[in-house]
C-alpha positions in Angstrom: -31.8 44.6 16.7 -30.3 43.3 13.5 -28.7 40.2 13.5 -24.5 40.5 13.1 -24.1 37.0 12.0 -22.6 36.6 8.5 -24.2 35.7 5.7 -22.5 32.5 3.9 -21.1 33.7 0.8 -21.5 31.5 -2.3 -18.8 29.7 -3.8 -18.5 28.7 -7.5 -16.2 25.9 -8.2 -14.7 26.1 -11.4 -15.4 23.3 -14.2 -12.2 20.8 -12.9 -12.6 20.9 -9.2 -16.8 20.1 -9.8 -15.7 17.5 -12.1 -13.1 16.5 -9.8 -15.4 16.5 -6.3 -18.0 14.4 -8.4 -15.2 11.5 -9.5 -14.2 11.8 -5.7 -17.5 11.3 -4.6 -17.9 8.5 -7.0 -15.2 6.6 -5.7 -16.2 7.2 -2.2 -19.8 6.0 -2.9 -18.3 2.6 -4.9 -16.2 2.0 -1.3 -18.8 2.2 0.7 -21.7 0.7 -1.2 -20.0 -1.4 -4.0 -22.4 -1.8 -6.8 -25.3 0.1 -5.5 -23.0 3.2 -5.2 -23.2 4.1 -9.3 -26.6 5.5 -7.9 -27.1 9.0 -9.2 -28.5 10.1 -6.2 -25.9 8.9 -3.4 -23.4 10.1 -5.6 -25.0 13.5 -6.2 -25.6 13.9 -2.3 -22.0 13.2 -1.2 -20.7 15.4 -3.5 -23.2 18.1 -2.0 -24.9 19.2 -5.5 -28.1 18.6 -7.4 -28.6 15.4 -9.5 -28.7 18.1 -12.1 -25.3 19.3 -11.9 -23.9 15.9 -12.8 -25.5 15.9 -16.5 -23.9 19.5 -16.7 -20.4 18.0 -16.3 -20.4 14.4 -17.7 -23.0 13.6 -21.0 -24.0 10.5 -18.6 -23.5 8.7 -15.5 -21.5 5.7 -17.7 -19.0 8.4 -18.5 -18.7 9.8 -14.6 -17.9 5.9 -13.9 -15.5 5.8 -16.9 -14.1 9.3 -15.7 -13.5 7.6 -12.0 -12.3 4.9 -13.3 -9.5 6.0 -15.0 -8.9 8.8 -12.3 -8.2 5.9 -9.8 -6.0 3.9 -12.0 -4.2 6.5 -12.8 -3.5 7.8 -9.3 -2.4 4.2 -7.9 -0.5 3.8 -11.0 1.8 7.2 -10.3 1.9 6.5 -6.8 3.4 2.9 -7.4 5.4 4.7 -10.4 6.9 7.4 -8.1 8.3 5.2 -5.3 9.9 2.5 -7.6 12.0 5.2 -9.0 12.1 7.5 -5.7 15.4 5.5 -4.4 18.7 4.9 -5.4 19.8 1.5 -6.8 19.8 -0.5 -10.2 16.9 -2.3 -12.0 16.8 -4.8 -9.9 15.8 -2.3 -6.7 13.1 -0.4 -8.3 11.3 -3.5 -9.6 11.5 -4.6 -5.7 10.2 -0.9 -4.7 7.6 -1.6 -7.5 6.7 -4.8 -5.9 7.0 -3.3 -2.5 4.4 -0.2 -3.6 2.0 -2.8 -5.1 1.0 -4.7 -1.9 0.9 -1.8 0.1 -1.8 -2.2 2.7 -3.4 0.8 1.2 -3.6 -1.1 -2.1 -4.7 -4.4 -0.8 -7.7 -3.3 1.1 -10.8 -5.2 0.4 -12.9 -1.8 -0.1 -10.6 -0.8 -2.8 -10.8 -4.1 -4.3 -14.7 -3.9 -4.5 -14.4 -0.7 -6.8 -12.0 -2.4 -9.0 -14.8 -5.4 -9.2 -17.4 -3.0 -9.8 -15.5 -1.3 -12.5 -14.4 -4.5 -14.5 -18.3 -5.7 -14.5 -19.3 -2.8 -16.4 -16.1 -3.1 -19.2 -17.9 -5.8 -21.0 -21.0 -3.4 -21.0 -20.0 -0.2 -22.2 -17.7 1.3 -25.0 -16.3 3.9 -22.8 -15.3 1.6 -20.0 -13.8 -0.7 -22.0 -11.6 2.3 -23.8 -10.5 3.4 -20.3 -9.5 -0.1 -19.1 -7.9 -0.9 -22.4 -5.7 2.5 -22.0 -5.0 2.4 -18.1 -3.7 -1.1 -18.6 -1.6 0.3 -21.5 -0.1 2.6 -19.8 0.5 -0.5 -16.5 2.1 -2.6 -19.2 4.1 0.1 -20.5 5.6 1.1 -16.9 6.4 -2.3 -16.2 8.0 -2.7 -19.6 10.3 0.3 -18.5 11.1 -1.4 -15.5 12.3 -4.5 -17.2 14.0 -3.0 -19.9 16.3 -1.5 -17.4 16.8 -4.9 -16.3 17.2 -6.7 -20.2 19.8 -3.7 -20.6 22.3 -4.7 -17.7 25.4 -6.1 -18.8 25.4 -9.8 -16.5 21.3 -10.3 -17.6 20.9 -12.6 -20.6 18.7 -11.2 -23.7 14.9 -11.7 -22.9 11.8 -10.7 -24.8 11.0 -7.6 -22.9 7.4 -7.5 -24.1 6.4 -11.0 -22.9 8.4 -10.9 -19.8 6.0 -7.8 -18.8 3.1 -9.9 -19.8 3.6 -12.6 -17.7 5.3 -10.2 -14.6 1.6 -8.2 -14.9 0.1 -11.3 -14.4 2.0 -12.8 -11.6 1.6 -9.8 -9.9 -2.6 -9.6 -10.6 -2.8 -12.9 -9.3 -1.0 -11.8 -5.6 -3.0 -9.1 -5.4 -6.4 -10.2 -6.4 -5.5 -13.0 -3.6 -4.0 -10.4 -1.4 -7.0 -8.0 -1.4 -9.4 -11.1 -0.7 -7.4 -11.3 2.4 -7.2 -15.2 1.4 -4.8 -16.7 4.1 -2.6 -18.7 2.0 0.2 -16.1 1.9 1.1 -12.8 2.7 2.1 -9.4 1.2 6.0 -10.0 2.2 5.4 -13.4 0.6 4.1 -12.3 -2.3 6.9 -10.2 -2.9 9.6 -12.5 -2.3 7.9 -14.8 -4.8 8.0 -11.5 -7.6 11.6 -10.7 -6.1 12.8 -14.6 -7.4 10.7 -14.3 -10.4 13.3 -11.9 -11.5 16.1 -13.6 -10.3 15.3 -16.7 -12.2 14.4 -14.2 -15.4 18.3 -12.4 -14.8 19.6 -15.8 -15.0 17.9 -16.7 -17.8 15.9 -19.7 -16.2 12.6 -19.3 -18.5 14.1 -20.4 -21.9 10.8 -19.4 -24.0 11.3 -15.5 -22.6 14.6 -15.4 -24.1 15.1 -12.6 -27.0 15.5 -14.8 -30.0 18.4 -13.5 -32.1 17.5 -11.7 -35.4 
């Protein structure tokens, strides 16, 4: 008697969603194996697809890294982007839902934090890295600029420079989380965010002298 069970029917992907599993499955390899996980081969067998495949989609494996890369920032970047501005409030409430957004526990967690390491080793390494972090950190800067020209544009703020008050917000902020994400003990996330929170309170007053917009 013939056998009635059905035959699996095979599925092509189109271009994106390969290109799409393969950055997925380079992310989940970097979790879970930190350096070790650039490896061709684990990320060719999570993703379910010959080591083949990979060279049919990306010219290399530095440019699959540089493709996850950028994916990542990118997605934590709009998801931090989207619930500062999801609310109601002034300036002053979406840079606290920014902060808020930034030391989510999702954001903070030490597997997440090993990618990003693995990532910035290779930006001193390779051209294509080092365009990706030089644009995704462009377009951090340029988000937080937004934010804080919302805030230089209320009517009770003193002028600041915008530009340098972002640079030295961004890096307030990287030092937290880099702290954060090494689970150091020193502080906490609601800590970390009070400290932002009076950052810009003392920058709406007009504490740090050197920030403010010099007059033309």
């Amino acid at each position: 008697m013939a056998s009635t069970r059905p035959v699996p029917k095979f599925r092509r992907e189109t271009p994106q969603v390969r290109r799409e599993s393969l950055i997925e499955a380079t992310l989940q390899c970097l979790r879970e194996f930190g350096h070790d996980g650039v490896s061709v081969r684990r990320i060719s067998a999570r993703a379910g697809v010959s080591v083949g495949l990979i060279s049919h989609h990306f010219p290399g494996k530095a440019s699959l890294v540089a493709a996850a890369y950028e994916s990542l920032a990118t997605s934590l970047l709009t998801s931090i982007r989207q619930y500062a501005l999801a609310g109601a409030g002034g300036p002053r409430e979406r840079l606290h839902r920014f902060f808020e957004a930034s030391f989510a526990p999702d954001k903070i967690d030490p597997q997440l934090f090993n990618v990003w390491l693995v990532f910035w080793s290779m930006v001193a390494h390779s051209d294509e890295m080092s365009r990706v972090h030089e644009r995704t950190n462009g377009e951090y800067r340029a988000v937080v600029e937004a934010l804080l020209t919302e805030l230089h544009d209320a009517d009770s703020v003193p002028a600041f420079d915008v530009r340098l008050a972002a640079i030295g917000l961004s890096a307030l902020l990287d030092g937290f989380w880099i702290e954060s994400s090494l689970r150091t003990r020193a502080f906490d996330a609601n800590e970390a965010i009070t400290i932002c929170d009076d950052w810009i309170s003392a920058l709406s007053a007009g504490a740090f002298t050197r920030l403010r917009e010099r007059p033309e």
